[in-house]
C-alpha positions as CSV (number, residue, x, y, z in Angstrom):
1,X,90.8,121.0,114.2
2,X,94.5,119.7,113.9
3,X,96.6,122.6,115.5
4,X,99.5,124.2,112.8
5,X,97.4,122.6,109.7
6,X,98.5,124.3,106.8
7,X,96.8,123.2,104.0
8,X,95.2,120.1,102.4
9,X,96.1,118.6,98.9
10,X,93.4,116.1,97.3
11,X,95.3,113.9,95.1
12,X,94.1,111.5,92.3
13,X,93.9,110.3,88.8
14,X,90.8,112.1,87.8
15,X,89.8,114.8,85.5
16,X,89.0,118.0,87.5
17,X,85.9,119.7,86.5
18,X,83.0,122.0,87.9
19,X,82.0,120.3,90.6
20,X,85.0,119.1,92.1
21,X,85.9,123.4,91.7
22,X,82.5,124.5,93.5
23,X,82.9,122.0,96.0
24,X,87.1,123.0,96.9
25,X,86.1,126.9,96.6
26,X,83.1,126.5,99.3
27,X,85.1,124.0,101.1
28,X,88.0,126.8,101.7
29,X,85.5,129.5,102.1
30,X,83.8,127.1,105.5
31,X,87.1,125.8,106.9
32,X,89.0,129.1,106.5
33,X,92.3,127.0,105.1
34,X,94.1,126.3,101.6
35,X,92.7,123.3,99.6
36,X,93.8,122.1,96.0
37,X,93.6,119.5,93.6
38,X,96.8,117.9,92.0
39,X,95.9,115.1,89.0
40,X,98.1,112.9,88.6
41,X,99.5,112.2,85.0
42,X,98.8,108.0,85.5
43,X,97.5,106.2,88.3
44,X,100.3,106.4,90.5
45,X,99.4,103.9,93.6
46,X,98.8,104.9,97.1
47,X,102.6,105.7,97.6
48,X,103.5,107.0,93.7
49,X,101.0,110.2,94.1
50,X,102.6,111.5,96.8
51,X,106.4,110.4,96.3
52,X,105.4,112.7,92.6
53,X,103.7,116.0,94.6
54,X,106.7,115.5,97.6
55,X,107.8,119.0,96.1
56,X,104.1,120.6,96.4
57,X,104.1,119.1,99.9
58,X,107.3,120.1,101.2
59,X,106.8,123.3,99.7
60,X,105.3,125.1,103.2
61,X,108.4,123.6,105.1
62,X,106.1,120.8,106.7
63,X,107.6,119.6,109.8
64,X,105.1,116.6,109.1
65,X,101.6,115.2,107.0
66,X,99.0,112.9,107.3
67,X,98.2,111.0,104.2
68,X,94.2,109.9,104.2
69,X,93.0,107.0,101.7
70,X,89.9,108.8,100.3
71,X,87.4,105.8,100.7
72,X,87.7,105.4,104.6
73,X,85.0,106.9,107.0
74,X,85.9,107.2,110.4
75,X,87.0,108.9,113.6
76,X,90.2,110.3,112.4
77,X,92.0,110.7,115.5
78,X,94.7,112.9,114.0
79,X,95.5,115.2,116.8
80,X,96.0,111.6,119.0
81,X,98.2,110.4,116.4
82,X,100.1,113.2,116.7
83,X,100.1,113.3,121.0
84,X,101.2,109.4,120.4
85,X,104.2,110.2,118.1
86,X,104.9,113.1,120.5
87,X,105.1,110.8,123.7
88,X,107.8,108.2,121.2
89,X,109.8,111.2,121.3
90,X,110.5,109.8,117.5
91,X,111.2,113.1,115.5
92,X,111.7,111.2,112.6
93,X,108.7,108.3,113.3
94,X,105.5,107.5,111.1
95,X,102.4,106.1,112.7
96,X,99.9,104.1,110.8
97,X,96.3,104.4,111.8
98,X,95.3,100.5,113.3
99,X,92.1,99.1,114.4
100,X,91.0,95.5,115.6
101,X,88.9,93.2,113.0
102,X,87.8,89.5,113.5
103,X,90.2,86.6,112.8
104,X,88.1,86.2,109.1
105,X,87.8,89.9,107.7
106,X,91.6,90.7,108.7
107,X,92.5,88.8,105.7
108,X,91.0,91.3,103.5
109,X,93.3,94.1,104.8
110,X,96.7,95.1,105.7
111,X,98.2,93.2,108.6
112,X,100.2,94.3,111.4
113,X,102.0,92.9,114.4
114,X,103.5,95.5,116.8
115,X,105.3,95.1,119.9
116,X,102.8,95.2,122.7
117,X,104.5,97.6,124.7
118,X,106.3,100.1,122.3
119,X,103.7,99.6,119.4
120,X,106.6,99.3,117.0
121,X,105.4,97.4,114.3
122,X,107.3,94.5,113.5
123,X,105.8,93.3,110.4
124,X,103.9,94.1,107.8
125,X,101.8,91.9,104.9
126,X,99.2,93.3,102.6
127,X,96.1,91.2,102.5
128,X,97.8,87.6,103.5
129,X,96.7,84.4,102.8
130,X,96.7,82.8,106.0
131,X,96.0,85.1,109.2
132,X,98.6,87.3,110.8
133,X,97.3,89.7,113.2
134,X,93.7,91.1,114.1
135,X,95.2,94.6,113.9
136,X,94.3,96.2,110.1
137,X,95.7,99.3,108.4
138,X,93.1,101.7,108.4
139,X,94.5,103.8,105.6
140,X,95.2,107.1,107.6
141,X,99.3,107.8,108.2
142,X,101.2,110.1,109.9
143,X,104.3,110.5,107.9
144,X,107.5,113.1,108.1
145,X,109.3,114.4,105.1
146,X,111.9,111.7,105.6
147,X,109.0,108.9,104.2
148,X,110.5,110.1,100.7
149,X,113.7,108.7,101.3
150,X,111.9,105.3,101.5
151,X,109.8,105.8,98.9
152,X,112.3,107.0,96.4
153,X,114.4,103.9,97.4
154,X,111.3,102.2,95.5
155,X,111.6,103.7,92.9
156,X,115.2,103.9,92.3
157,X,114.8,99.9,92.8
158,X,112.0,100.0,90.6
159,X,113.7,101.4,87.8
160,X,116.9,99.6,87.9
161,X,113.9,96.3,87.4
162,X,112.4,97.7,85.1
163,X,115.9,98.7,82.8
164,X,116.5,94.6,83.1
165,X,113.1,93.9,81.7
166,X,113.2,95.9,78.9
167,X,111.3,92.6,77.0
168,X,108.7,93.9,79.2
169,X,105.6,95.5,77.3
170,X,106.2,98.9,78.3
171,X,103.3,99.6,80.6
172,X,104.8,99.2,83.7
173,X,106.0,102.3,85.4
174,X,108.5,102.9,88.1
175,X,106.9,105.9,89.6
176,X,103.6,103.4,90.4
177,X,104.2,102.7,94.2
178,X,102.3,101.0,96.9
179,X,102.9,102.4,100.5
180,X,101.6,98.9,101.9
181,X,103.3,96.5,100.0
182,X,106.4,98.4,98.5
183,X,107.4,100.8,102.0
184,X,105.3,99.7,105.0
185,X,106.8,95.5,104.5
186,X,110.6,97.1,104.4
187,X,110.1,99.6,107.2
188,X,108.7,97.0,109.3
189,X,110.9,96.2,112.3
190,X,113.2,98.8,111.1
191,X,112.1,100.8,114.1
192,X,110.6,103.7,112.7
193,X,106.8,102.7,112.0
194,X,104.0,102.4,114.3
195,X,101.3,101.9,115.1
196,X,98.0,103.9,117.1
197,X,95.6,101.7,117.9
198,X,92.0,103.7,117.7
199,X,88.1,102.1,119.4
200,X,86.8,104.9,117.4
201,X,84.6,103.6,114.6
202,X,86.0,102.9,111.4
203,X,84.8,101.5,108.0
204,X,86.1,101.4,104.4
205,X,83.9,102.3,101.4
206,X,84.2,100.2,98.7
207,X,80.9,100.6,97.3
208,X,78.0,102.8,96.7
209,X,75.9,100.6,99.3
210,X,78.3,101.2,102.4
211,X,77.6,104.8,102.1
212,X,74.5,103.7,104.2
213,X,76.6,102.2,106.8
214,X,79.2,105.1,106.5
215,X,75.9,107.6,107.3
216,X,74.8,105.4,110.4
217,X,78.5,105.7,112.3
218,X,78.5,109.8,111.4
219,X,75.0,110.4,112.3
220,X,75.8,108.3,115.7
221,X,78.6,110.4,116.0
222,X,76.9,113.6,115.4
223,X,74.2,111.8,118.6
224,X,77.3,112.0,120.9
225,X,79.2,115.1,120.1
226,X,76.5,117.6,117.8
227,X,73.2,116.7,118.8
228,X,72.1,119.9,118.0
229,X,73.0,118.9,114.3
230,X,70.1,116.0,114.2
231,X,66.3,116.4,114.2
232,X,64.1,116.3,116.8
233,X,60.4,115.6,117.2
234,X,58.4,118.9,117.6
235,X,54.7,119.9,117.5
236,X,53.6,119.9,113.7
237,X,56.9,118.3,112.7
238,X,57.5,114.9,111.3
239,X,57.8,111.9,113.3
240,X,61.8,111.7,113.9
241,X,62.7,107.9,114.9
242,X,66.7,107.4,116.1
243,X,69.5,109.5,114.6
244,X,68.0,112.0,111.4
245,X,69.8,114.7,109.7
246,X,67.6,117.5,107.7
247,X,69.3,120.0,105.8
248,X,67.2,123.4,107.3
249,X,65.8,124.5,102.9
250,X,64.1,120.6,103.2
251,X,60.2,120.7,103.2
252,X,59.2,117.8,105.3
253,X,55.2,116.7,105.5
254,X,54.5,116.9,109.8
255,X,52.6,113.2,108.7
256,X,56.4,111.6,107.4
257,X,58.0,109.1,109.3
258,X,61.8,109.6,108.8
259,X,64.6,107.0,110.5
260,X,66.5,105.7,112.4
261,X,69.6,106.3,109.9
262,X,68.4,108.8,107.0
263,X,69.9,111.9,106.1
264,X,67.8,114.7,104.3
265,X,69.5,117.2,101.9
266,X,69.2,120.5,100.5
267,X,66.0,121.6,99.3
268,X,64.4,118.0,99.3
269,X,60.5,117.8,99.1
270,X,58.4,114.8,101.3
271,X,55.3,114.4,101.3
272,X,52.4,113.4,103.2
273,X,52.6,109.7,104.9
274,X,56.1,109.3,103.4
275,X,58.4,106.6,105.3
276,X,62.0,106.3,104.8
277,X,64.2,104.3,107.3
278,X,68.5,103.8,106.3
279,X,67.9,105.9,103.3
280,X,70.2,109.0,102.2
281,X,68.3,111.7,100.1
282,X,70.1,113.8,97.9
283,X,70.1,117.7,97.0
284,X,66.8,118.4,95.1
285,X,64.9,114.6,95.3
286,X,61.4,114.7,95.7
287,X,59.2,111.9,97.4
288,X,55.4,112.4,97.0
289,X,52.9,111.3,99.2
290,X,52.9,107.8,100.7
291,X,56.2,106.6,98.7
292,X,58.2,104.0,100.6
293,X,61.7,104.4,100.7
294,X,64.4,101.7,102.5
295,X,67.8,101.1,102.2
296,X,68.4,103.3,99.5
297,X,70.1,106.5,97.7
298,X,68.2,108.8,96.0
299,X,69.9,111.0,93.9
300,X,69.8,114.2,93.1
301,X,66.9,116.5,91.8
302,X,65.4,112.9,91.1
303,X,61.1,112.3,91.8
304,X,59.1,109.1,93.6
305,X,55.9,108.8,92.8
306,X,52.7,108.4,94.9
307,X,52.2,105.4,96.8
308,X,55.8,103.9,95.0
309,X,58.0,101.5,97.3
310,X,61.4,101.8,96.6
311,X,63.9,99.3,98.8
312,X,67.1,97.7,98.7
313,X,68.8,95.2,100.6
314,X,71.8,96.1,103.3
315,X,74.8,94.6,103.6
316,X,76.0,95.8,107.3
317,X,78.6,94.1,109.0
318,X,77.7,91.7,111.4
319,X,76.1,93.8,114.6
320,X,76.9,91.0,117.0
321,X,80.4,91.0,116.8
322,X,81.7,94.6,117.6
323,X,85.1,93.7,115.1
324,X,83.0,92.7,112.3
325,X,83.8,95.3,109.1
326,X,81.3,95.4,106.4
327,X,82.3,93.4,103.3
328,X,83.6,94.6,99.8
329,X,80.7,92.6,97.9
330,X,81.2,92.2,94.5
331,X,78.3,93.4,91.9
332,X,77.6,89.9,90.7
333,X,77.4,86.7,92.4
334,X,76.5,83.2,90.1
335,X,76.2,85.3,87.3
336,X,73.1,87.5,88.8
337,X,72.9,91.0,90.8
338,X,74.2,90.7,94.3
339,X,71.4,92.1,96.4
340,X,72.0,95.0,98.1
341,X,70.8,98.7,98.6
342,X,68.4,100.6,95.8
343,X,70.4,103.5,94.0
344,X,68.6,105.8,91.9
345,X,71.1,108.2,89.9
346,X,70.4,111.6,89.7
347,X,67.7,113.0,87.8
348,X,65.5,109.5,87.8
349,X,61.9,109.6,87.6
350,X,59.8,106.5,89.1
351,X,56.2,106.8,88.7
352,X,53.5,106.1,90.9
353,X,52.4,102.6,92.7
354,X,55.7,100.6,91.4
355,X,57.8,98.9,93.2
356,X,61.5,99.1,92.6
357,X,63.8,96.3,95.0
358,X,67.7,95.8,95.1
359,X,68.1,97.9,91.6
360,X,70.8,100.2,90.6
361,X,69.2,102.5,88.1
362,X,71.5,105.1,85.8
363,X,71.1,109.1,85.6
364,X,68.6,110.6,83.5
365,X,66.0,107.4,83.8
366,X,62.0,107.6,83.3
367,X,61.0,104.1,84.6
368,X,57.2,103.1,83.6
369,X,57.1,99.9,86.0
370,X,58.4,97.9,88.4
371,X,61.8,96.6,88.5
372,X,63.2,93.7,91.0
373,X,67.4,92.9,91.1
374,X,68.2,94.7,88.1
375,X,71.1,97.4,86.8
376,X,68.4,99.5,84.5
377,X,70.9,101.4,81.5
C-alpha cells in the first residue's frame, strides 16, 4: 500500500528451504511486487544484515527503506512515517517507529526521549536499568541510504577493536552490529533521528503463546477496517461469538461454537458441539465432535478426538492498563513449565476423552492420555 515500493528483501540467518520458496513465490504472485530471501553467512545483528546486503538494497536506486524486526505485529504506519519525515523536510532524516508503555515494561525495551516539539530524539539506551522514558522502539525504521555511513563507522570501529584484541578467542566479528545499541545511542541528539509516535496497536512476539494475542489485535483490526473478512452468524451456520476468521475450504459443524478470538484455516474439519474460544487452527487440523479447545494452537494436519479438552493458559498483557505490553515469559520458572497456552505441533494425534492443559507437545506425536504442564518429546 506504500506508494513507489519497490521490492521487499527478507533477511536472516536461516537455511532457506521449500516452504519459505512456496510461501515467497505465492506471496509475489498476491502482492504483484518483487520479494527475496538473502541468508546471511553468521548471525549478523539487527544492524550487521543490512550494513552486509546495503549493495542488494541500494541496487534499485532507493531514495529510502524501512527496515521491519520480523517478530513485531502491529499497525505499521509506514505511509505516516513517511508523511512525518516529509513534513521535517529532513531529506537525509531516519524515523524510528515509537509507542507509549507503562513505567515497568519500558525497561524491557529500547528507550527514547525526544524533544516534545520537534520529536528529535535526544537519547537513546537499549533496555536500561533504571527508567528513562515511557516511549519504546517498536522495531520498524525508516532509514535513507546515508544510515550506512553510520553503520560502517561501527564497523570500521569495530575492527580497529577487534585488531587490539587479537588475545581475543576469535569469535567475535566486526560485521555483527546492533542498530539499537551500536547506531541509534550515537545518532541520538545528533539531529538526524526521530521519532513517530503511533496509538495504533503494537505487540512484540517473543513466543509461540503471543501469537494468540498477536491474532486478537489483527482480527480487531480486520472488525474495523475488513469486516467482510470475519464470520458472521447465518441460518445453518455455526454459532460466531466476537471477532472469527474462517478460511472459505473449512467444514464447520452449524452446532460449533467458535470465539471470540479464533482463526480457522485452510481446509480445517469441526465437528458437532465443538467449542473453541482464543484458539488458532492450522491448515488441515481436525477437531471431532464435542472436543474443547482454549487458548491454544493446533497445528497443522493434526486430529482431536471426541469429547477431548485441550486448554492452555494465556499470558495477555494486562487489559486494564491500555500501555501494558504482553511479557516475554521465559519457558521455566522454579525449575517447572511456565503455564501458558497449549501447542500441539503439526501432525499430533490426541485421542478421545483426555485432557491435555498448558502442554507444548512436539510434531509427529500419538498421545494415549492426558497430560497437565508438560513439554511431551
Amino acid at each position: 500500500q506504500v506508494p513507489g515500493m519497490k521490492e521487499i528483501l527478507l533477511m536472516g540467518f536461516y537455511q532457506p528451504h521449500e516452504a519459505l520458496g512456496r510461501f515467497l513465490v505465492s506471496a509475489q504472485q498476491e502482492f504483484k511486487i518483487p520479494i527475496r530471501y538473502l541468508q546471511e553467512y553468521a548471525a549478523l545483528g539487527t544492524g550487521g544484515g543490512i550494513y552486509h546486503f546495503r549493495d542488494q538494497i541500494l541496487s534499485g536506486g532507493a531514495e529510502a527503506f524501512f527496515v521491519l524486526n520480523a517478530d513485531v505485529c502491529s499497525e505499521f504506519p509506514l505511509q505516516e512515517m513517511l508523511e512525518f519525515r516529509q513534513r521535517h523536510g529532513d531529506a537525509h532524516g531516519f524515523v524510528i517507529l515509537g509507542t507509549t508503555a507503562n513505567r515497568t515494561q519500558a525497561l524491557n525495551y529500547g528507550c527514547i526521549v525526544a524533544n516534545a516539539d520537534t520529536q528529535e530524539v535526544q537519547h537513546y539506551v537499549e533496555k536500561p536499568s533504571t527508567f528513562v522514558s515511557e516511549i519504546i522502539n517498536c522495531g520498524i525504521y525508516l532509514f535513507t541510504p546515508a544510515i550506512f555511513q553510520h553503520i560502517g563507522e561501527v564497523f570500521q570501529r569495530n575492527q580497529r577493536e577487534l585488531v587490539l584484541e587479537e588475545s581475543s578467542n576469535g569469535w567475535q566479528r566486526a560485521e555483527v552490529i546492533r542498530l539499537e545499541q551500536d547506531v541509534f545511542t550515537a545518532l541520538a541528539g545528533s539531529g538526524q533521528l526521530y521519532v513517530y509516535k503511533t496509538d495504533g496497536f503494537w505487540s512484540q512476539i517473543k513466543s509461540a503463546g503471543s501469537a494468540i494475542y498477536a491474532s486478537r489485535l489483527y482480527l480487531n483490526q480486520y472488525s474495523k477496517n475488513h469486516p467482510e473478512r470475519l464470520a458472521q452468524n447465518k441460518p445453518g451456520g455455526p454459532v460466531i461469538r466476537g471477532n472469527v476468521y474462517i478460511h472459505p475450504t473449512a467444514s464447520i459443524d452449524s452446532t460449533a461454537v467458535l470465539g471470540p478470538n479464533v482463526s480457522i484455516g485452510e481446509g480445517v474439519t469441526v465437528g458437532a458441539g465443538v467449542r473453541v474460544r482464543e484458539s488458532i487452527v492450522l491448515h488441515g487440523a481436525s477437531l471431532h465432535d464435542h472436543t474443547c479447545v482454549l487458548n491454544t494452537i493446533v497445528g497443522w494436519d493434526s486430529t482431536i478426538g471426541r469429547w477431548a479438552r485441550v486448554e492452555g493458559t494465556p499470558s495477555d498483557p494486562n487489559p486494564n492498563d491500555p500501555y501494558a505490553k504482553i511479557d516475554s515469559e521465559t519457558l521455566f520458572r522454579d525449575g517447572r513449565l511456565t503455564p501458558s497456552i497449549t501447542i500441539l505441533g503439526c501432525s499430533v494425534t490426541i485421542p478421545a476423552e483426555v485432557v491435555i492443559l498448558n502442554s507444548i507437545v512436539l510434531p509427529h506425536k500419538e498421545l494415549s492420555r492426558s497430560y497437565k504442564n508438560q513439554i511431551i518429546l
